[in-house]
C-alpha positions, 0 to 999 in steps of 0.5 A: 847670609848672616851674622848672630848679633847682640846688642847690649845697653849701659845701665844705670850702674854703669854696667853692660847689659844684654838688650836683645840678639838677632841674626842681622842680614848682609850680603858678600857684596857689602862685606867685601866693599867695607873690607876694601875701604875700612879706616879709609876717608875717601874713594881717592884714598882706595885708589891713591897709589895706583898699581899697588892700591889695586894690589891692596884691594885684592890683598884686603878682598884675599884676606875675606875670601881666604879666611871666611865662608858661609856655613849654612846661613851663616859668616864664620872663619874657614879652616884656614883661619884656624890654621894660622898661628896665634899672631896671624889670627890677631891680625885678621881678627883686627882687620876683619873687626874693622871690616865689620865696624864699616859695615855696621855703621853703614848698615844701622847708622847710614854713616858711609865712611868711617876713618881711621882716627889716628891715620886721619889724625897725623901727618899724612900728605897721601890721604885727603887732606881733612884737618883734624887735630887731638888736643891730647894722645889719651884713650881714644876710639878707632872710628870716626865718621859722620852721615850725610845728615850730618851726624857724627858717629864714633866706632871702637872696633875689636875682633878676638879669635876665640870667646870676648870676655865682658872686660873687654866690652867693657874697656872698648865702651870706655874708648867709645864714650872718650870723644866728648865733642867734635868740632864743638858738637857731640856725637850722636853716635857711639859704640863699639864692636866686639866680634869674635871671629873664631866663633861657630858663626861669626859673632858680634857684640854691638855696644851702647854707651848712654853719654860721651865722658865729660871729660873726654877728647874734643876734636876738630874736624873739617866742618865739610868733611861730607863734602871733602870725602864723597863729593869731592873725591867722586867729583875728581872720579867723574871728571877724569873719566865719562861716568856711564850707565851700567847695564842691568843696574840702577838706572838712576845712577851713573858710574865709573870705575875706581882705577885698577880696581874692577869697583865701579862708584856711581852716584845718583844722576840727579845729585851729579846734576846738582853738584857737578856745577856747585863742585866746579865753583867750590874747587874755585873757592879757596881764593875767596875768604872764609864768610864767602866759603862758608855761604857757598859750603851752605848752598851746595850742601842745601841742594845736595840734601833737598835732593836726596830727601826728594828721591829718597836716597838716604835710604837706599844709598848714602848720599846719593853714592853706591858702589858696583862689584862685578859678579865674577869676583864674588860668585865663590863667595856666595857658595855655601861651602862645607868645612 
């Protein structure tokens, strides 16, 4: 399946240029697992709350199968979606710009988890708990999120039901570039999406700000937000239940389900290897000060790195980490269903 994508540049002027389109290749699986964990931080912020996050991850894959369908070899909105009232159709369009957002910084970028900005940003004791703090409340983007490189990405998302008129590329590649520094380094990504939902097929608008604004917003995250959100939350995942193989999957790789969810996280079993001893120390570390933190957080995140680059896994999966869907929740999906 796929979706018609075009990619514009800033010029030298300032204005957006179109650089090239293609139709960009994914599959049901991978939009239905970026629908069910867009703006979230972790696998423990999917599952947080239990009974009703199992309900919000059928509400979100709902959203997906309800409203969208493939139309010969394409992604476009169902007649459903055409069926909804002006009000509606903003929401799926956000929310499903969101979905698309996750997909493509996963997809071009290999940035697994891409976090909602303001929800990560304010006081919230149900989310992990990633210590970010705006020095001001100016324009600002909707994502943010970083790679097991290292690398930090920031993400604008916008979705329209009808036609995204250049103004508003314009305007989201200005909250794009409005992030100068995080922690204290620049992102090394940044853009924003335009996806016009209502199109013939669905299309998206992938936009290239040069350089972040001098005078942008300086942000401090958690210099181990890597850590926090995908170790240690499948860490917690592993331990409260006995990882397995599953049958006829990657052997390489062990798996849990995600509580109430019928989603299974798995994780390479080299890493695990690794990182289950280095984990069961790092819990430990918050009684020992801040230069012996630190020295720990550079070890562990050492072997991690020494180990996906050994097997290649930056490249298949992120950071070791990949996720399961079972095969009965997405055979209606990948049906090819006439309007």
């Amino acid at each position: 399946m796929f979706i018609d994508s075009h990619y514009y540049f800033e010029d030298s002027s300032g204005e957006l240029s179109s650089f090239f389109s293609r139709d960009t290749e994914f599959t049901w699986k991978e939009i239905l697992i970026c629908a069910i964990t867009a703006g979230r931080a972790s696998f423990r912020d999917v599952s947080y709350f239990g009974y009703r996050s199992q309900l919000e991850v059928a509400y979100r894959a709902l959203v997906v199968f309800t409203n969208f369908q493939q139309k010969r070899r394409y992604l476009k909105a169902g007649r459903n979606f055409y069926a909804l009232d002006p009000s509606e159709k903003g929401a799926v369009s956000y929310f499903m710009a969101s979905a698309l957002a996750r997909l493509y910084a996963w997809r071009e970028l290999d940035v697994f988890w891409m976090m909602n900005l303001d929800v990560y940003s304010s006081i919230n004791p149900y989310a992990v708990p990633i210590d970010i703090r705006l020095v001001d409340k100016r324009i600002r983007p909707d994502l943010i999120g970083q790679n097991a490189s290292g690398d930090w990405c920031v993400l604008e998302a916008k979705g329209r039901s009808h036609c995204v008129p250049n103004s508003l590329r314009t305007s989201s590649k200005a909250q794009a570039k409005n992030i100068k520094s995080i922690s204290g380094v620049t992102p090394t990504h940044m853009y924003s999406l335009c996806a016009n939902i209502g199109a013939n097929k669905l299309r998206v608008d992938w936009i290239d700000p040069p350089e972040p604004n001098e005078n942008g917003l300086e942000i401090k995250v958690d210099e181990d937000f890597v850590i926090l959100a995908s170790y240690l939350s499948i860490y917690d995942l592993m331990i409260s239940r006995k990882p397995v193989p599953l049958i006829d999957r990657d052997e390489r790789f062990l798996f849990v389900e995600l509580e109430n969810t019928m989603i299974n996280v798995g994780i390479s079993r080299q890493v695990w290897e690794i990182i289950e001893p280095q984990l069961r120390m790092y819990k430990n570390l918050q009684t020992k000060n801040s230069e012996e933190l630190r020295f720990e957080r550079n070890v562990l995140r050492e072997k991690i790195m020494a180990a996906l680059k050994r097997d290649d896994l930056l490249v298949s999966s992120y950071g070791g980490i990949t996720v399961e869907i079972p095969d009965e929740l997405l055979e209606h999906l990948s049906k090819e269903q006439e309007l």
